[in-house]
MDTraj code that builds the backbone (N, CA, C; nanometers):
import mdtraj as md
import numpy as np

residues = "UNK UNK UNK UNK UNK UNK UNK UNK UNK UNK UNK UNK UNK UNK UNK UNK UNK UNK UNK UNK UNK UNK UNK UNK UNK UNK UNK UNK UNK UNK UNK UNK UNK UNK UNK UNK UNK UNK UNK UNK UNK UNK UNK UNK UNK UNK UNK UNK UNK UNK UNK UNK UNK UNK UNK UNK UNK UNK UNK UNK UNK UNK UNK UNK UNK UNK UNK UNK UNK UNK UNK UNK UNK UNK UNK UNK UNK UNK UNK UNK UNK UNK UNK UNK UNK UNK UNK UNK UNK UNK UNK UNK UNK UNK UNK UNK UNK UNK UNK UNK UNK UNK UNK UNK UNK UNK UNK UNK UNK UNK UNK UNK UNK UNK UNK UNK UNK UNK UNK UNK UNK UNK UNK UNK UNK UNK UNK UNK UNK UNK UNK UNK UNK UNK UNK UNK UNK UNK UNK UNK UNK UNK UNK UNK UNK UNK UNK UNK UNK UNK UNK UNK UNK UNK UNK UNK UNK UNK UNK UNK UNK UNK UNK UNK UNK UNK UNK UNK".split()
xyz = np.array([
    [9.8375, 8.4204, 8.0918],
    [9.9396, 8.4567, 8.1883],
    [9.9055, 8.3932, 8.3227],
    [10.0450, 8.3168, 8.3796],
    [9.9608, 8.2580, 8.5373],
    [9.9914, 8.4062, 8.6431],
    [9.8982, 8.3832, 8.7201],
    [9.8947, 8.4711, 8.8139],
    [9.9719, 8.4151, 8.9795],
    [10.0121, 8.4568, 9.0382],
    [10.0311, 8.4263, 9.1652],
    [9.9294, 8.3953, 9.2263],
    [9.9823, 8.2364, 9.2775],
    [9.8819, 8.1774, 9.3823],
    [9.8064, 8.2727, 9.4685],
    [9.8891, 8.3402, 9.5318],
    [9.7996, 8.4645, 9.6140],
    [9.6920, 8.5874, 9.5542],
    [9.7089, 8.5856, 9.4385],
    [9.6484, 8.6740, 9.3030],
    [9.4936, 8.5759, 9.3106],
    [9.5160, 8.4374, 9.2709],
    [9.4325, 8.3504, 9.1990],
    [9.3366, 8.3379, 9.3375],
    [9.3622, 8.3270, 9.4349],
    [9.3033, 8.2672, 9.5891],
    [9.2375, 8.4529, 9.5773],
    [9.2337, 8.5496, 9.5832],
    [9.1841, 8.6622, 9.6060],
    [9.0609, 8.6746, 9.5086],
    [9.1336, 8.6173, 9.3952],
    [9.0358, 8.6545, 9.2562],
    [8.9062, 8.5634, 9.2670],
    [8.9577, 8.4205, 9.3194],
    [8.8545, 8.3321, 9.3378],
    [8.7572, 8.3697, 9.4970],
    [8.7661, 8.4331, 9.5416],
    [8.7216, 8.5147, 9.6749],
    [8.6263, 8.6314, 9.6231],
    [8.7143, 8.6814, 9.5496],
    [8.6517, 8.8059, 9.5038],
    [8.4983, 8.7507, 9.4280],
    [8.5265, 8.6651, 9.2797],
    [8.3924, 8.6037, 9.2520],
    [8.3341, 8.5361, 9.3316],
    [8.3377, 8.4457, 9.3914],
    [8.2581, 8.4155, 9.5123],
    [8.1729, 8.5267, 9.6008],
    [8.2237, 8.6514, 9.6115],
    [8.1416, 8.7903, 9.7060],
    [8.0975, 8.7991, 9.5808],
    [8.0744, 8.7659, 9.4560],
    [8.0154, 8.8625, 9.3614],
    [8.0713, 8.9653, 9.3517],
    [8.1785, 9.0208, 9.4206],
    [8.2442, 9.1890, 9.4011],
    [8.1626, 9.2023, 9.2210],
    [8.1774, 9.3814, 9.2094],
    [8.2003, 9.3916, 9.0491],
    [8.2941, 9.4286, 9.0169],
    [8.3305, 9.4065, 8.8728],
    [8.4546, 9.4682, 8.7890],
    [8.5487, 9.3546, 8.8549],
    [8.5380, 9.2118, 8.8231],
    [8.6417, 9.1173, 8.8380],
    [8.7255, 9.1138, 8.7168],
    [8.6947, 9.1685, 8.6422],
    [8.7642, 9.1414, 8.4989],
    [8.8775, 9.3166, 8.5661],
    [8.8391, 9.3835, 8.6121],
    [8.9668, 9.5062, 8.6627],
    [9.0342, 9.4773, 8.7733],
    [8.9759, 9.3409, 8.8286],
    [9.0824, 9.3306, 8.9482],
    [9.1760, 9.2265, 8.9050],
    [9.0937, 9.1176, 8.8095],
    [9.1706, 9.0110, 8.7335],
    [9.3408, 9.1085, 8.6235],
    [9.3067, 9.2004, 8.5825],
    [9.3639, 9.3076, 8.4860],
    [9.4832, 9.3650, 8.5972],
    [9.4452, 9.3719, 8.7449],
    [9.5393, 9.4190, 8.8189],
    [9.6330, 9.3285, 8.8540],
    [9.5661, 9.2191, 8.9058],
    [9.6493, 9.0926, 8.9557],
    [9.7333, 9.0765, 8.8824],
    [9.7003, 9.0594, 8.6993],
    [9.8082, 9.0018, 8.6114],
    [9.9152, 9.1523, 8.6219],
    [9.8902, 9.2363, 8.5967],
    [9.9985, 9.3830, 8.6103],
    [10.1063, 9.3686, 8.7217],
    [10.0406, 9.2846, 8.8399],
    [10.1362, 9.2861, 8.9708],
    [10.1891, 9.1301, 8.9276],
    [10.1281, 9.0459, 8.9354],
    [10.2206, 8.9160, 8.8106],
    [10.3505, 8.9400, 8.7557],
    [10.3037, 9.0286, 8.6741],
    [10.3770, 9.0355, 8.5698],
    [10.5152, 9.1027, 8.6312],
    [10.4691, 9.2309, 8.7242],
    [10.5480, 9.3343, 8.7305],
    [10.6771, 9.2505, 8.8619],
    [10.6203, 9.1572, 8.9080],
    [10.6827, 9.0217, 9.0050],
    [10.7666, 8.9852, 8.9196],
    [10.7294, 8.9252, 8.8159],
    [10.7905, 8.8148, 8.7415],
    [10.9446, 8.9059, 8.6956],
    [10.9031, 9.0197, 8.6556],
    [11.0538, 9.1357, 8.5992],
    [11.1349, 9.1392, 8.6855],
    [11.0646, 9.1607, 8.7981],
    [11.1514, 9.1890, 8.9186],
    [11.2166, 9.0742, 8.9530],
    [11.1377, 8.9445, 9.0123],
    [11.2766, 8.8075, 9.0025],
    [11.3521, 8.7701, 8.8459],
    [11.3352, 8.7850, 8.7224],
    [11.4086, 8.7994, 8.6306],
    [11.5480, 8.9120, 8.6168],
    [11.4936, 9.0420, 8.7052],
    [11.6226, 9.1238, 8.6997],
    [11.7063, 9.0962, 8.8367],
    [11.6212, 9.0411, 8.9053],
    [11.7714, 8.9798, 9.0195],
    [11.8056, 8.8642, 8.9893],
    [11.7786, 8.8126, 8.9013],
    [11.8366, 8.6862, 8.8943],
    [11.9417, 8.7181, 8.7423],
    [11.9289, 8.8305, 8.6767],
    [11.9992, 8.8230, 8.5949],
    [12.1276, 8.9216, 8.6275],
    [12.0918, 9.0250, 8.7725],
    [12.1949, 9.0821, 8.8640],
    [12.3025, 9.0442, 8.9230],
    [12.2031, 8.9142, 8.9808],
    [12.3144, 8.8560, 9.0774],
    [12.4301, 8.7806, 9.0132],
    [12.4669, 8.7295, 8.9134],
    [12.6194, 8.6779, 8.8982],
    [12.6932, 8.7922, 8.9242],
    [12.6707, 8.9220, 8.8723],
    [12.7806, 9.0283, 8.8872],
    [12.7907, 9.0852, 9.0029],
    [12.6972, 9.0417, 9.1550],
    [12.6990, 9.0334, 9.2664],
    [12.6314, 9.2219, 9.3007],
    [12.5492, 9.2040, 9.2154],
    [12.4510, 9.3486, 9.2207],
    [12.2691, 9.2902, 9.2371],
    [12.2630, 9.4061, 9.3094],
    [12.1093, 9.4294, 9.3541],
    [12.0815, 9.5256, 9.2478],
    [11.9257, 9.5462, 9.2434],
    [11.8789, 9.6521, 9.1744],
    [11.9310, 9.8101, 9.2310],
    [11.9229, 9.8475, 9.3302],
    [11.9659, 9.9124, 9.4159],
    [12.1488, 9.9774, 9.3617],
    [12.2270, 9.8649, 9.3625],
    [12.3932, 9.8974, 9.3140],
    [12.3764, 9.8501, 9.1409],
    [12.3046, 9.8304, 9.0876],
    [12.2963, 9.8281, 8.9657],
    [12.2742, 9.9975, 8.9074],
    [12.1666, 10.0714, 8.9598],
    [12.1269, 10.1728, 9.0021],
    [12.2478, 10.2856, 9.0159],
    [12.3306, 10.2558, 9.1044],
    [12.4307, 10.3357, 9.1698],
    [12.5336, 10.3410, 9.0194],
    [12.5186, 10.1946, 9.0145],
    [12.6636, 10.1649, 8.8774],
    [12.6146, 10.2508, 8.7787],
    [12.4949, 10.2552, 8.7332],
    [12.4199, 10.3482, 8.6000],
    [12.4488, 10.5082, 8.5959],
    [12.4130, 10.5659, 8.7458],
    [12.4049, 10.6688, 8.7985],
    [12.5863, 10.7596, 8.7457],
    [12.6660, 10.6410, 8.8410],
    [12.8305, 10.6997, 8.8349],
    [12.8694, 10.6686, 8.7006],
    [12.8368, 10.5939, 8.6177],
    [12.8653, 10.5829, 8.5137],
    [12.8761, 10.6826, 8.4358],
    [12.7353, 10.7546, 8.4103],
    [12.7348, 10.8298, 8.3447],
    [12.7900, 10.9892, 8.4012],
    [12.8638, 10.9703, 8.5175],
    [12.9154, 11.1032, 8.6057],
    [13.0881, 11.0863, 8.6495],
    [13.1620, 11.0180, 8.5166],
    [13.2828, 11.0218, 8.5221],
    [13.3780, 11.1150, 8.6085],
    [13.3157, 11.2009, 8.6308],
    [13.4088, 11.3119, 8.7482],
    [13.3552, 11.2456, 8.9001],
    [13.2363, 11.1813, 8.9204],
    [13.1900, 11.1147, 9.0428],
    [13.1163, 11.2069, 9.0480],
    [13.0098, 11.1518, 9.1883],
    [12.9133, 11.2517, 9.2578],
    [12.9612, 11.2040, 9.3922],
    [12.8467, 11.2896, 9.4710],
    [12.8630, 11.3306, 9.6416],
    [12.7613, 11.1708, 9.6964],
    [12.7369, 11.1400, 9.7545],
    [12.6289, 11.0300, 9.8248],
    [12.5425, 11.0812, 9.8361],
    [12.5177, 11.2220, 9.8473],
    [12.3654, 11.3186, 9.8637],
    [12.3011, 11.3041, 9.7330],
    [12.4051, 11.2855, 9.6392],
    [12.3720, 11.3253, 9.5459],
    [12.2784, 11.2163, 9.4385],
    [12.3756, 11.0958, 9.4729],
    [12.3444, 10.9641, 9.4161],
    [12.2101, 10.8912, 9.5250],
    [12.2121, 10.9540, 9.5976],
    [12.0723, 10.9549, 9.7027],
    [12.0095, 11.0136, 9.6223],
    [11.9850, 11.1233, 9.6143],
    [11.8755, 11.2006, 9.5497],
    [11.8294, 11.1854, 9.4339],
    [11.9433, 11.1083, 9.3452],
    [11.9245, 11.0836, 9.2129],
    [11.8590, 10.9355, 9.1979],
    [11.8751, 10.8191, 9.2770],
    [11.7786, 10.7467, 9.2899],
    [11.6767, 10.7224, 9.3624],
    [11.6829, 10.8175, 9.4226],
    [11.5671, 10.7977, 9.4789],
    [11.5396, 10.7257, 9.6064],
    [11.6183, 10.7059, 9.6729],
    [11.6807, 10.6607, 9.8435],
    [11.7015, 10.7427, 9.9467],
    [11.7910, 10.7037, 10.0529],
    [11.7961, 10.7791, 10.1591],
    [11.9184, 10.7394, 10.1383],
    [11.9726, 10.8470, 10.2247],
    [12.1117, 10.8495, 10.2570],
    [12.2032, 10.7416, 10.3163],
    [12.0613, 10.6922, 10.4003],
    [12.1510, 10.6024, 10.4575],
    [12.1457, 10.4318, 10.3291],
    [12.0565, 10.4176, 10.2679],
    [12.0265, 10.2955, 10.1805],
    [12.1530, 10.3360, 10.1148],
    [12.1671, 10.4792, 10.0756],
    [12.3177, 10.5085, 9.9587],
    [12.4450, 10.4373, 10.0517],
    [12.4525, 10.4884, 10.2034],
    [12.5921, 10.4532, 10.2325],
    [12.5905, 10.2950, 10.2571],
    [12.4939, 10.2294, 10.2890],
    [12.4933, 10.1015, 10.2642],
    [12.5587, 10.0004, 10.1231],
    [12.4501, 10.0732, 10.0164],
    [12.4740, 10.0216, 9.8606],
    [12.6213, 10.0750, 9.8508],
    [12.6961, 10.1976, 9.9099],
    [12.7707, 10.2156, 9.8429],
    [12.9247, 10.1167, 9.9133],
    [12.9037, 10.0825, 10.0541],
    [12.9653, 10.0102, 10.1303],
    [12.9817, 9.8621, 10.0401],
    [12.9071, 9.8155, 9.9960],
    [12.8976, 9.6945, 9.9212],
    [12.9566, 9.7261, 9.7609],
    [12.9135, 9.8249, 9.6855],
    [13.0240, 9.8182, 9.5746],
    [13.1682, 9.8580, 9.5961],
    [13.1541, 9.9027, 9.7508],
    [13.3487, 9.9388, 9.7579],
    [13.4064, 9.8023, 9.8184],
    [13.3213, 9.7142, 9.8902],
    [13.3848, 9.5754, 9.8713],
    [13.3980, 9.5260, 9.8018],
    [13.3167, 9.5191, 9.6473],
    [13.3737, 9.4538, 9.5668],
    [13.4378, 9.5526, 9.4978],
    [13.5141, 9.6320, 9.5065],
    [13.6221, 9.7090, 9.4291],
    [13.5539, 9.7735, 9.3044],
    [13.4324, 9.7914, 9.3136],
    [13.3749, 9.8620, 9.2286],
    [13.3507, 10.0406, 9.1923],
    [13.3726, 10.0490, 9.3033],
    [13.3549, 10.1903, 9.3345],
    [13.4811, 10.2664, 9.4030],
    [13.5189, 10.3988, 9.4328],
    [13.6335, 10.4181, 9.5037],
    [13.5562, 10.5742, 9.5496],
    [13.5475, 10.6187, 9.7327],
    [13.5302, 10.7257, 9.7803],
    [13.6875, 10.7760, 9.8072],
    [13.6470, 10.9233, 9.7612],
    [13.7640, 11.0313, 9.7975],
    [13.7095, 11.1419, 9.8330],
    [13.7972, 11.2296, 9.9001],
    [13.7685, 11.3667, 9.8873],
    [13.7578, 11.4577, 9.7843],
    [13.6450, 11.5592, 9.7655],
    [13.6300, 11.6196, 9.6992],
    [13.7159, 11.7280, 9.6435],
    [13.7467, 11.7437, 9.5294],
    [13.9211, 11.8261, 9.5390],
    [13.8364, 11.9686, 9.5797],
    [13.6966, 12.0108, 9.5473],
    [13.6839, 12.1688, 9.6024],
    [13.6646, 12.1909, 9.7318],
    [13.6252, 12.0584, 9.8062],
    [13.5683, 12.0515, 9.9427],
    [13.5709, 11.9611, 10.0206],
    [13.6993, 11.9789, 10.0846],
    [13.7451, 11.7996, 10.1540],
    [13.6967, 11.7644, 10.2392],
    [13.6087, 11.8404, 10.2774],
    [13.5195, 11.7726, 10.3635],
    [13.4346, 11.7013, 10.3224],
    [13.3724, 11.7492, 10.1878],
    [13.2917, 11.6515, 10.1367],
    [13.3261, 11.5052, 10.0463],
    [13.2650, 11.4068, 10.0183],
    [13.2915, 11.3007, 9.9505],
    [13.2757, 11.3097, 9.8054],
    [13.3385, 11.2045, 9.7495],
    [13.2841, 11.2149, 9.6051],
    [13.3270, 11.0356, 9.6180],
    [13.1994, 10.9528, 9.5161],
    [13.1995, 10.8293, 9.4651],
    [13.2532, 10.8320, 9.3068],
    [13.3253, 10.7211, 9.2880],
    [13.4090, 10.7093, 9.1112],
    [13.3647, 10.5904, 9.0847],
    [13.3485, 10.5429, 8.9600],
    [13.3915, 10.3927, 8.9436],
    [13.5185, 10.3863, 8.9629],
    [13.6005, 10.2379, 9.0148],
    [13.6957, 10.2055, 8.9652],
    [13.7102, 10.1321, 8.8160],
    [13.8271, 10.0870, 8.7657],
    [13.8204, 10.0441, 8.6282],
    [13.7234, 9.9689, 8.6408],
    [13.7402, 9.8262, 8.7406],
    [13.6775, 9.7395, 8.7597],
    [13.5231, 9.7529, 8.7694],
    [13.5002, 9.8539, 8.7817],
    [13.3267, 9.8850, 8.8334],
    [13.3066, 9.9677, 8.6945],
    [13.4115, 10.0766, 8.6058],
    [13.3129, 10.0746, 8.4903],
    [13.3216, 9.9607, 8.3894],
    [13.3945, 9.8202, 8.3992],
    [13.3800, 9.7465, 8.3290],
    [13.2793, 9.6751, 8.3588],
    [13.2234, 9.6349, 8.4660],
    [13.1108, 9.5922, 8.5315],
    [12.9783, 9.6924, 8.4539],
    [13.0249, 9.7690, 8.4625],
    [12.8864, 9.8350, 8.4694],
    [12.8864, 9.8370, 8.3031],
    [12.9459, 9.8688, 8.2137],
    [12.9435, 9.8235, 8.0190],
    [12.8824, 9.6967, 8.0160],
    [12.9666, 9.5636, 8.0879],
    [12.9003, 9.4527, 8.0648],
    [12.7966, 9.4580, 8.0884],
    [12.7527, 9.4848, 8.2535],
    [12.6012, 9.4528, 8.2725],
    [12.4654, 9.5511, 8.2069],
    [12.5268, 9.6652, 8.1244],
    [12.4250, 9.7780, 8.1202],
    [12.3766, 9.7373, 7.9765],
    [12.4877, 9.6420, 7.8735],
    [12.4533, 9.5789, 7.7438],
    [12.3887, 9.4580, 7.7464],
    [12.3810, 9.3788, 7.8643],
    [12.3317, 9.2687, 7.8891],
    [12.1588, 9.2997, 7.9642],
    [12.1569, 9.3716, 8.0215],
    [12.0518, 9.4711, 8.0940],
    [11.9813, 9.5264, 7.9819],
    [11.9988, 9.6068, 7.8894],
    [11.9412, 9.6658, 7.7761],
    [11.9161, 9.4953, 7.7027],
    [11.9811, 9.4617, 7.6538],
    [11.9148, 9.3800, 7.5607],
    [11.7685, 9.2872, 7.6408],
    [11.8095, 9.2500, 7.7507],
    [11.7038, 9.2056, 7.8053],
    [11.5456, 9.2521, 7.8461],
    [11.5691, 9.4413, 7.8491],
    [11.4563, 9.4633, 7.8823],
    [11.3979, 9.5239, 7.7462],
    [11.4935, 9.5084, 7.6149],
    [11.4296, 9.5090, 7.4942],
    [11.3384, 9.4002, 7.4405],
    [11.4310, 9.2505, 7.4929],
    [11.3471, 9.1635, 7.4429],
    [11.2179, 9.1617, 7.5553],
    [11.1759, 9.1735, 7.6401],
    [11.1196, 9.1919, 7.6936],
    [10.9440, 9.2394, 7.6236],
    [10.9579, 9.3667, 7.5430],
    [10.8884, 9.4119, 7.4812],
    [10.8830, 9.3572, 7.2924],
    [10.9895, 9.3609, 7.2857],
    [11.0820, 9.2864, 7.1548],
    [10.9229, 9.2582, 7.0548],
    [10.8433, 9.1618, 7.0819],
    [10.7553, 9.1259, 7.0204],
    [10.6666, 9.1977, 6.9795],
    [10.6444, 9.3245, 7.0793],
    [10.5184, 9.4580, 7.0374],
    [10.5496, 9.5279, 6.9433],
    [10.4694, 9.5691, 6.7953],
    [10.4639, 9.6698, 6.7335],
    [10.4907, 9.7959, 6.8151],
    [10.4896, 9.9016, 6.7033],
    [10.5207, 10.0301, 6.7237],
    [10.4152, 10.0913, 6.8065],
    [10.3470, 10.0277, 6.7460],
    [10.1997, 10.1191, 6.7390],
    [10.1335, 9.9979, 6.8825],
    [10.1928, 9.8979, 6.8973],
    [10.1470, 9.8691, 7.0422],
    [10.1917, 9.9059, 7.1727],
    [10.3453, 9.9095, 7.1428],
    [10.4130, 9.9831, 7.2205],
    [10.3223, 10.1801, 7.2697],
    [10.3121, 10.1898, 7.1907],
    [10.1946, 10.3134, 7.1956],
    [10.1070, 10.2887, 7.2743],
    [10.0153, 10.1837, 7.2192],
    [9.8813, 10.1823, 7.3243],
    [9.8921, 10.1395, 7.4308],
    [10.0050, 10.0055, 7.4725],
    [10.0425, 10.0126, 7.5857],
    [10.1049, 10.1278, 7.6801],
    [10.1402, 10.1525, 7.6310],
    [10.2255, 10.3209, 7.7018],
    [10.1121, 10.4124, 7.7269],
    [9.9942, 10.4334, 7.6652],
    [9.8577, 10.4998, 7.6739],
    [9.7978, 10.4466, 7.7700],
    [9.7617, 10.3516, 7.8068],
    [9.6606, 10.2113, 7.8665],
    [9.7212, 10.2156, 8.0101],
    [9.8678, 10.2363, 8.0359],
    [9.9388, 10.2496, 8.1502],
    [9.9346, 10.3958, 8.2376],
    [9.9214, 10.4918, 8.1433],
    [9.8932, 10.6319, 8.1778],
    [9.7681, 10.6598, 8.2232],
    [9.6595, 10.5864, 8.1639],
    [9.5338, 10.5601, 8.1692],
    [9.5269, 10.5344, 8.3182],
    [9.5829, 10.4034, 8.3492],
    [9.5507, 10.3533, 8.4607],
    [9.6541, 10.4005, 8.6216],
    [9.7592, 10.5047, 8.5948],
    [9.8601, 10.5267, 8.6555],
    [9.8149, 10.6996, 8.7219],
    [9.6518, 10.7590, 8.5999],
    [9.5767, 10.9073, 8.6167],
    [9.4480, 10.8462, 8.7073],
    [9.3924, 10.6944, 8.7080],
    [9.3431, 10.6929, 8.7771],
    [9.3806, 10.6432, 8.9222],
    [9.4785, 10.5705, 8.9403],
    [9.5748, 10.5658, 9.0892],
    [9.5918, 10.7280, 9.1419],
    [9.6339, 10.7964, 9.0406],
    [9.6624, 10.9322, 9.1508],
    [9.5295, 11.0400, 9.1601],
    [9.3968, 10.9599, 9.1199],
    [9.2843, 11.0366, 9.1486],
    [9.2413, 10.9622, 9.2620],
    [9.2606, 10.8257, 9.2551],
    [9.2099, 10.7739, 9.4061],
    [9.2905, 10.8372, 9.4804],
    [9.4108, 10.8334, 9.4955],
    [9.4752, 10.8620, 9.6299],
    [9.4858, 10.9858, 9.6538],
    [9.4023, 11.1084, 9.5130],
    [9.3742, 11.2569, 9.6193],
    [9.2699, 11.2601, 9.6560],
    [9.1561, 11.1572, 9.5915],
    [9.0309, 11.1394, 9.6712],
    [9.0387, 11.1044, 9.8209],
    [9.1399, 10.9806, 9.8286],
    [9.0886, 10.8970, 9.9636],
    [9.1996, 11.0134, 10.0394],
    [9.2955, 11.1321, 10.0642],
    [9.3357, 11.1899, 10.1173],
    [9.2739, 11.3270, 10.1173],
    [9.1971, 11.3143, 10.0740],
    [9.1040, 11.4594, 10.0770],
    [9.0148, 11.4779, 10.2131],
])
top = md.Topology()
chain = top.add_chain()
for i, resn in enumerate(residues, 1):
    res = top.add_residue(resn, chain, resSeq=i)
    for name in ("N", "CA", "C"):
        top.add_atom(name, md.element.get_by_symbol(name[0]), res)
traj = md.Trajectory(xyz[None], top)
């Protein structure tokens, strides 16, 4: 696997100090590699339908909430701020993807819909999206898929022991 120039220049730094455990920082570098490489693969496979991860997100969210939700809500549900929601959501109502109304119990409050146009967007891209992050894995056994999924937990129990150590 190549690593990022900036990965490879650290790693070659790192052996040079002699650090130990280059083979766990080499193991990290490729994880952040890798986890790079998904990330420009899913915006680049976003952007024709003129979505970020972010309104890809939003499209998944309303999709599956055919009556709509509130912006608090689709905030809270991905995991944003309110204000990143009224942004993302400003951009799928330019492209006619989305439609805000009043809430029929509470007109004061909002509610987000797809429009047709935005749940057809969102079928295309969510079958094109799935197949991709199947093949993705596509090649792993069952039973690797396992140990990877173990190996990640592994290393995801020791991230949240450092960081109640170093906040202790």
């Amino acid at each position: 696997m190549n690593l990022e120039q900036k990965y490879r220049a650290l790693l070659t730094e790192a052996a040079r100090r002699e650090l130990p455990n280059i083979a766990s920082i080499q193991l990290c570098f490729q994880t952040l590699s890798l986890a790079n490489a998904i990330d420009k693969d899913c915006a680049a496979l976003l952007a024709p339908h003129g979505l970020s991860e972010g309104r890809f997100v939003l499209l998944f969210l309303l999709d599956a909430a055919p009556a709509g939700l509130a912006p608090n809500v689709l905030a809270a549900q991905a995991g944003v701020t309110r204000a990143t929601v009224t942004g993302l959501l400003d951009g799928l109502e330019r492209e006619a993807l989305i439609k805000r109304h009043a809430d029929s119990q509470d007109r004061r409050a909002l509610r987000v819909v797809l429009t047709p146009k935005g749940k057809q967007t969102a079928q295309n891209v969510f079958e094109q999206h799935s197949r991709w992050i199947a093949g993705l894995f596509g090649n792993l056994t069952a039973t690797e898929h396992e140990q990877l999924a173990l190996l990640l937990r592994k290393v995801a129990g020791n991230l949240e022991t450092s960081t109640q150590e170093s906040s202790s």
